[in-house]
C-alpha positions, -999 to +999 in steps of 0.1 A: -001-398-796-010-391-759-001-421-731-019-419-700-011-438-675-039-443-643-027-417-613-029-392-648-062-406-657-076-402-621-063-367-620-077-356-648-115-372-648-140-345-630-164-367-621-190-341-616-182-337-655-185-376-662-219-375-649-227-349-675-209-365-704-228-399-694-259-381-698-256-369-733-237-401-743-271-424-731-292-401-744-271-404-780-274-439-772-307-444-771-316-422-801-296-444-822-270-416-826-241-434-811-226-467-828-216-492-799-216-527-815-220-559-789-193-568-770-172-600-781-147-619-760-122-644-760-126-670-729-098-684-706-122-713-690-086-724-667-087-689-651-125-686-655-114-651-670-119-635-707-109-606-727-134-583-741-133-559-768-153-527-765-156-504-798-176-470-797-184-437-813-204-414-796-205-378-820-216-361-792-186-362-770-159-364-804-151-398-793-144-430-809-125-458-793-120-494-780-114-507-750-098-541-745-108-551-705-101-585-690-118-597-662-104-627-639-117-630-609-095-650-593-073-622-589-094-610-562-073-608-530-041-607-550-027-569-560-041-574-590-077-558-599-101-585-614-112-557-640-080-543-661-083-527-694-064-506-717-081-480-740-075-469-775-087-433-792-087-424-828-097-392-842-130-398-853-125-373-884-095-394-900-093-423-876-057-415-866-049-429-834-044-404-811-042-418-775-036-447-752-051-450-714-052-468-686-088-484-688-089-500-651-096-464-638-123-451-661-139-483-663-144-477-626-153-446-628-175-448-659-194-476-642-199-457-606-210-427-626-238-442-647-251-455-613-253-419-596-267-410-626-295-437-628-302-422-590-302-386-602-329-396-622-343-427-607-343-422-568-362-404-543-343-370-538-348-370-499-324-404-502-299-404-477-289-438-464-269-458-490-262-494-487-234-508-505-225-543-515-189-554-520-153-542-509-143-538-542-129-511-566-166-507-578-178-509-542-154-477-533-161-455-565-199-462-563-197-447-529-184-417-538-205-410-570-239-420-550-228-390-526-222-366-552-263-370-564-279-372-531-278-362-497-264-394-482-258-392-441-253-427-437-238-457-457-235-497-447-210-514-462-213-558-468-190-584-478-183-616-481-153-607-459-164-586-427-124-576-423-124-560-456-158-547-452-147-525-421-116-515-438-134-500-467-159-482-441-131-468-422-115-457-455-148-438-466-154-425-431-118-406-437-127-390-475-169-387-470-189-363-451-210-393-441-217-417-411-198-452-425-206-479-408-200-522-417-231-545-419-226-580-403-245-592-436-263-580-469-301-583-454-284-556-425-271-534-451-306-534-469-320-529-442-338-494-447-318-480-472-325-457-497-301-467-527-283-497-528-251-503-550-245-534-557-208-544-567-198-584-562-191-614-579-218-631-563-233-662-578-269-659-552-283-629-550-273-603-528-301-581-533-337-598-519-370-582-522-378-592-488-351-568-479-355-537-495-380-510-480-405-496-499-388-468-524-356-479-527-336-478-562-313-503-569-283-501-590-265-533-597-235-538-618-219-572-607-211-600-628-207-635-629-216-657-656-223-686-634-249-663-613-266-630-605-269-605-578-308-596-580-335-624-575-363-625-598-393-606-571-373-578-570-368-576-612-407-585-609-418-559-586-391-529-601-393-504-630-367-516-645-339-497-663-305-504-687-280-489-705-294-503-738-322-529-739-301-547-769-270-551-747-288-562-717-309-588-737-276-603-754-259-635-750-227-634-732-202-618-729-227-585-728-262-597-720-274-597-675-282-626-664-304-614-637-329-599-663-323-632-688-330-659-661-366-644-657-369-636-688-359-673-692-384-691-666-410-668-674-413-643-643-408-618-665-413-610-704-386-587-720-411-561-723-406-557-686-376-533-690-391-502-687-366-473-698-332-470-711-312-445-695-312-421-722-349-423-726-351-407-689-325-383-696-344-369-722-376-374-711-387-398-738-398-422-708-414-417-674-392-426-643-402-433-607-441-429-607-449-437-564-426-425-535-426-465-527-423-479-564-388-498-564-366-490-590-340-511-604-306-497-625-292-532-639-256-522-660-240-543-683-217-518-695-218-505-730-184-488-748-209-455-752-197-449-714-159-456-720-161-435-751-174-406-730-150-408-703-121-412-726-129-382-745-128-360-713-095-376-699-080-365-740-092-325-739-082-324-700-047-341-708-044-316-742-052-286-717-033-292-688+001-306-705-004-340-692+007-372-706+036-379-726+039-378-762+052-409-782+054-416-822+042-449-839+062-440-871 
């Protein structure tokens, strides 16, 4: 059995190839090809924290895993992540185990990667001012996906915190081919962009319809189970798109609250959520259908995702000699 620890994991993970795995895993998704049951978790209400389990096949990438991911947010501003996770893959044929990973990284990656790809499919293609919202892990991997889908020239980066919000600019400003510049606030960063990615723990929302411009897509994947990041005219106004229309419309630990409050006080009905992901991958659904429709990504997170990315880091690992071998018996 392969362990492989998170500078390996990072190595090894084309993310130019996750994009394409993601793809085909959604699109397995939604055809009711892959098995990804709801995710379950056990709460730790004194750290406002929980531990989630995350179980998936997906037959088109060979993969089938879980993925055990706690998320405490308190550990924000500590060198601790908020998300960490460890990840688990059998051999789908005889259900040996045959590897352990680092989780933190893919789930970051896995995440940032299903947003580029919702803008691949979703956003205008002459996008090229990104604004992003957060300082986070997600914040910094959602920049760099978005730029690998569309022609961004310019990205605003908000915070709470305005230090850490330049530090992350100056940071992408070293790695991007890209104009990075901090916000003083969220309406600045919205302020005539083309994509936003939001990535908080926000309990308000961070994303307003009366400041986006007229075609922008949205991708949001924060969460706080005491909040949301998009309010309800901006879910009302958007085509609206998910991983899975089951996850999103779950209790917690896997449903969105900023598509359940609506659905909730009746701005919206659940027949409001346009497309899945897969649907637009193949087709099965239209996408954007006006250069100024808005268009709204809301993520959840479904193990489809980890499944896929986990199966790339195993064949590149096997390939390249990386990782080191252990026995359980």
């Amino acid at each position: 059995m392969l362990m492989i620890g998170p500078s390996q994991v990072e190595a090894l993970l084309d993310r130019d190839a996750l994009i394409e795995a993601l793809a085909s895993a959604m699109a397995d998704l939604s055809a009711g090809h892959a098995s990804v049951p709801a995710r379950v978790a056990a709460v730790v209400p004194e750290r406002e924290g929980f531990l989630a389990a995350m179980p998936g096949h997906v037959p088109s990438a060979g993969a089938l895993m879980t993925k055990l991911v706690s998320l405490f947010p308190r550990n924000a501003g500590t060198p601790l992540p908020t998300h960490q996770a460890l990840i688990v893959v059998f051999d789908p044929d005889t259900g040996a185990p045959v590897g352990v990973l680092d989780g933190t990284v893919i789930t970051a990656e896995r995440t940032a990667a299903c947003s580029a790809l919702s803008a691949r499919l979703l956003a205008r293609e002459d996008a090229t001012v990104l604004a992003v919202l957060g300082t986070g892990v997600q914040a910094r991997a959602h920049a760099l996906a978005m730029c690998r889908v569309r022609p961004i020239r310019r990205i605003k980066v908000a915070g709470r915190d305005p230090a850490k919000a330049a530090a992350l600019a100056d940071e992408l400003s070293s790695v991007l081919d890209a104009e990075v510049l901090p916000a003083a606030d969220y309406a600045e960063a919205l302020d005539g962009a083309d994509i936003v990615a939001a990535a908080t723990h926000c309990v308000d929302p961070v994303v307003r319809r009366d400041w986006l411009a007229p075609g922008t897509h949205v991708t949001s994947v924060g969460f706080n189970p005491a909040g949301r990041e998009v309010d309800d005219a901006t879910v009302a106004d958007a085509l609206v798109c998910v991983e899975s229309r089951e996850a999103a419309l779950a209790p917690f630990p896997a449903g969105s609250n900023d598509l359940l409050q609506p659905i909730r006080d009746g701005v919206i009905t659940a027949e409001h959520i346009s497309t899945e992901l897969g649907e637009l991958v193949t087709g099965d659904k239209p996408g954007r259908d006006s250069r100024d429709r808005i268009t709204l990504y809301k993520s959840v997170g479904v193990a489809a995702q980890d499944a896929a990315a986990a199966a790339l880091v195993i064949r590149a690992a096997r390939e390249r000699g990386m990782g080191e071998e252990v026995t359980l018996r």
